[in-house]
NUDRENGU-368160 format. One record per residue (C-alpha): residue number from 1; residue in one letter; x, y, z. Coordinates in pm, 1 decimal. Each point is the difference from the previous one (the first is absolute). Example, Ala and Ser with C-alpha at 12.3 -4.5 7.8 and 13.67 -1.06 7.14 Angstrom:
! NUDRENGU-368160
SITE   i aa       xx       yy       zz
SITE   1  A   1230.0   -450.0    780.0
SITE   2  S    137.0    344.0    -66.0
***
This chain:
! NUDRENGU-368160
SITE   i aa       xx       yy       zz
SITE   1  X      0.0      0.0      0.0
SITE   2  X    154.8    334.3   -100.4
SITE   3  X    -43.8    299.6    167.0
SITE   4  X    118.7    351.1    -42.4
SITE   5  X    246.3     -3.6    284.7
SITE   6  X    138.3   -319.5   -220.7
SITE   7  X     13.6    139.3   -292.8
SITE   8  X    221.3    294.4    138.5
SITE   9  X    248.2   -241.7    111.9
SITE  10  X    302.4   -213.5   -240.6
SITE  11  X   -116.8   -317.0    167.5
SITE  12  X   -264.4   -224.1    -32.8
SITE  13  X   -190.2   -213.4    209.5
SITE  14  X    -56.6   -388.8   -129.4
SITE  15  X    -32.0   -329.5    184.2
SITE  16  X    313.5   -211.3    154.8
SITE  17  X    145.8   -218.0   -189.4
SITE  18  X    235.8   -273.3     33.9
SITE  19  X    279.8    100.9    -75.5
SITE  20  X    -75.3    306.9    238.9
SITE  21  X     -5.6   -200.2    336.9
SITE  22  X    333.8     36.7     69.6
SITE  23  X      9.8    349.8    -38.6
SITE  24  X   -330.8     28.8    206.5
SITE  25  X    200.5   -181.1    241.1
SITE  26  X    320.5    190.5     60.4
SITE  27  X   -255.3    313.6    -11.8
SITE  28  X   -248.5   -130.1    265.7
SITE  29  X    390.1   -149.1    217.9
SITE  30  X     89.7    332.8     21.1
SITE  31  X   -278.9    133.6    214.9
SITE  32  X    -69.5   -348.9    172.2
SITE  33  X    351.0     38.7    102.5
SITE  34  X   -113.2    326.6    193.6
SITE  35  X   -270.0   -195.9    169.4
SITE  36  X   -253.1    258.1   -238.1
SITE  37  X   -166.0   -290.9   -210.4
SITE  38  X    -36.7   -380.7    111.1
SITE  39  X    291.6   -175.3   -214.3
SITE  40  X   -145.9   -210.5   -309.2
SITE  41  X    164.9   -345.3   -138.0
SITE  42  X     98.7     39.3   -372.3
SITE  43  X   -220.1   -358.1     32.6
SITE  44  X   -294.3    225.8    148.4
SITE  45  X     22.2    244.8   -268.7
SITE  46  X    -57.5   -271.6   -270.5
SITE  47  X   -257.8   -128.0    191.5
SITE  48  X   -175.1    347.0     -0.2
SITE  49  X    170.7    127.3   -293.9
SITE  50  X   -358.8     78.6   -175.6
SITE  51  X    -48.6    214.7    311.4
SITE  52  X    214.8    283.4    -62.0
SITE  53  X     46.0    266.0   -241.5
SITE  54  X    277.4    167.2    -84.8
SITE  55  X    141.7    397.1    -99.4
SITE  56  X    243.0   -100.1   -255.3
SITE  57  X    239.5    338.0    -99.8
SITE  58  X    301.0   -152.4   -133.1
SITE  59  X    -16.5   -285.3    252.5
SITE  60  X   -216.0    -76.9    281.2
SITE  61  X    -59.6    288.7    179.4
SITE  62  X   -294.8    -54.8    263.6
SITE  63  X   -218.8   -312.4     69.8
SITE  64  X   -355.2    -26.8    183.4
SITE  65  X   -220.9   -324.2     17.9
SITE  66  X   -370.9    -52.9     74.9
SITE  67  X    -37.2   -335.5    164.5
SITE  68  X   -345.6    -95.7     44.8
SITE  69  X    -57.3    -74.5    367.2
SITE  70  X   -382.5   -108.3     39.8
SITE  71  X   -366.0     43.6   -115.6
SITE  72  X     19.2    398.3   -162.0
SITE  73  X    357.9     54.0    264.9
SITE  74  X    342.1     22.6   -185.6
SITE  75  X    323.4    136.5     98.4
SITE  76  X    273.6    254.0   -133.9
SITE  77  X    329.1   -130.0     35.8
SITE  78  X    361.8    -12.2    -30.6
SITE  79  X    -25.9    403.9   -153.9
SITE  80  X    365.7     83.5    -28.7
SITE  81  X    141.3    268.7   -251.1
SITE  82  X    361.0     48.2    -89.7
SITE  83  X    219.0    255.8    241.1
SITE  84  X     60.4    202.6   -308.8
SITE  85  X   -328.5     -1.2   -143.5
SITE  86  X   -193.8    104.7    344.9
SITE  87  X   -195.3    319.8      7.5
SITE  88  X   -130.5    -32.4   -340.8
SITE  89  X   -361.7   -141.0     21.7
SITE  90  X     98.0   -341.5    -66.3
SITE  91  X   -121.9   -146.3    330.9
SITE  92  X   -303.1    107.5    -50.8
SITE  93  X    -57.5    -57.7   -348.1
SITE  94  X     62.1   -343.4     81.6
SITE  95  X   -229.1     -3.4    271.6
SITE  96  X   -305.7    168.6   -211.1
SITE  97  X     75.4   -273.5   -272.5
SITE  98  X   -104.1   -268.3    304.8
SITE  99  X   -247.1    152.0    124.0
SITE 100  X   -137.8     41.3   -405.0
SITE 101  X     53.7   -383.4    -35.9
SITE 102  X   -172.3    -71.1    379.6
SITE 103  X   -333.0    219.9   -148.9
SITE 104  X     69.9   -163.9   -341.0
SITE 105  X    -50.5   -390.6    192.8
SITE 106  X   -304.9    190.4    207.6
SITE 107  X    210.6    -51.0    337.3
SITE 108  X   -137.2    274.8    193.4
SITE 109  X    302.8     68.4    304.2
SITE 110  X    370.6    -53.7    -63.7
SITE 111  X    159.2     62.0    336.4
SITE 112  X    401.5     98.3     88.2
SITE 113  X    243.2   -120.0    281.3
SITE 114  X    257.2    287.7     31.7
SITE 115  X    224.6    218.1    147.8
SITE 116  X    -89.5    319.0   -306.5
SITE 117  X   -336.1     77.1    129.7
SITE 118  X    -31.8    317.8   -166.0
SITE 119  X     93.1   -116.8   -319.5
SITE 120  X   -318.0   -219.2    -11.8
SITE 121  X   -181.4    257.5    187.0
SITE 122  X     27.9    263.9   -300.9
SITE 123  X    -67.0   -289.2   -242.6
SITE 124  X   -385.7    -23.6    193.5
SITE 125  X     94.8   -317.6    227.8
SITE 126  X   -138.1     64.8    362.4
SITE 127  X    127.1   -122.4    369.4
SITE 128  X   -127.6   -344.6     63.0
SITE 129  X     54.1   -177.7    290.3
SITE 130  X    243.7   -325.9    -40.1
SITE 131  X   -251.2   -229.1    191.0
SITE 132  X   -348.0     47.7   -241.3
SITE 133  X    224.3   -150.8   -294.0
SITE 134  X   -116.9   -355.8     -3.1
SITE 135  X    248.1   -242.8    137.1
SITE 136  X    102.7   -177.9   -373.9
SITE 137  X    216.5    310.0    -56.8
SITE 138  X    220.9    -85.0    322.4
SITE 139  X    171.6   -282.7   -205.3
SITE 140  X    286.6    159.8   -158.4
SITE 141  X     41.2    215.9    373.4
SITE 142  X    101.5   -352.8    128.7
SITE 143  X    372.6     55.7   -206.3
SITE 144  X     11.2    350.4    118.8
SITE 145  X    328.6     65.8    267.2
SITE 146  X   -220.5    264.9    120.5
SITE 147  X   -304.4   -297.7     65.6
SITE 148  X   -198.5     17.9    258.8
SITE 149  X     94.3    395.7     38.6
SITE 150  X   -118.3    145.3   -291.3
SITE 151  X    112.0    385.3      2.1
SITE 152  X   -149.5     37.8   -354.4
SITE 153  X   -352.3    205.0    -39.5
SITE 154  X   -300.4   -134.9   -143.7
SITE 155  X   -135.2    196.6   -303.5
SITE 156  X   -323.6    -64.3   -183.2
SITE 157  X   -139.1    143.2   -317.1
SITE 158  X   -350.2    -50.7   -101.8
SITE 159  X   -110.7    -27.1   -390.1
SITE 160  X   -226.1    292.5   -101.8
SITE 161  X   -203.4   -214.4   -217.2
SITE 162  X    -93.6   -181.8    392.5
SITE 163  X      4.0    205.2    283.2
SITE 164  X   -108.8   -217.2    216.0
SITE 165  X    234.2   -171.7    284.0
SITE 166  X      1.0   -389.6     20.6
SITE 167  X    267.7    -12.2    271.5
***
């Protein structure tokens, strides 16, 4: 889906593909690394590969997946931009392209765990408290380091075409 804030850029958003994963990798290592992003297997980023999208500008330059979580309930994850390329809408423009494909697959609230709050607050996600998310979405917490103490927030955002909380 192109927008005007896309077409403005030199990049282009696209799915992952395979030969991408192991640059998706070393991209998402870096901020795992920092404890800022749960660390992902290359083997989990096969398995999900069809999950993520890409900002491809001469490389891979940013990566965002929607992984369904339950009945109208997916998640953003594993958003990480390159150092270099921060501050220039990419983040976000990945973002809005999953939340496009969530409204596209009529899945009415994609929720965020995260330490950039604001970031998803200014995209329209909204404070959500950690313990209404149904308890299927704890499963990849288990491999956290951080597990049982979560310091992440819990962001929600609601589809426009439903306004209507489930959880």
């Amino acid at each position: 889906m192109v927008n005007t804030k896309q077409e403005k850029k030199k990049g282009q958003l696209r799915p992952a593909r395979m030969g991408d994963v192991r640059l998706i990798h070393t991209l998402l290592q870096g901020y795992a690394d920092q404890g800022l992003l749960l660390a992902r297997s290359i083997s989990s980023l096969y398995d999900q590969l069809r999950d993520f999208i890409v900002y491809d500008e001469g490389g891979i330059q940013g990566v965002c997946s929607l992984h369904i979580s339950w009945d109208n309930l997916a998640e953003i994850r594993s958003l990480a931009v390159a150092r270099d390329m921060r501050g220039r809408g990419i983040g976000a423009l990945l973002v809005r392209s999953c939340l496009d494909e969530a409204e596209s697959l009529e899945i009415e609230q994609v929720f965020v765990l995260t330490y950039q709050s604001e970031f998803f607050r200014k995209i329209g996600f909204k404070d959500k408290d950690k313990r209404d998310l149904p308890h299927k979405v704890w499963s990849d917490c288990l491999h956290c380091p951080k597990f049982p103490d979560c310091d992440e927030e819990a962001l929600m955002w609601v589809s426009k075409k439903n306004n209507c909380l489930i959880y």
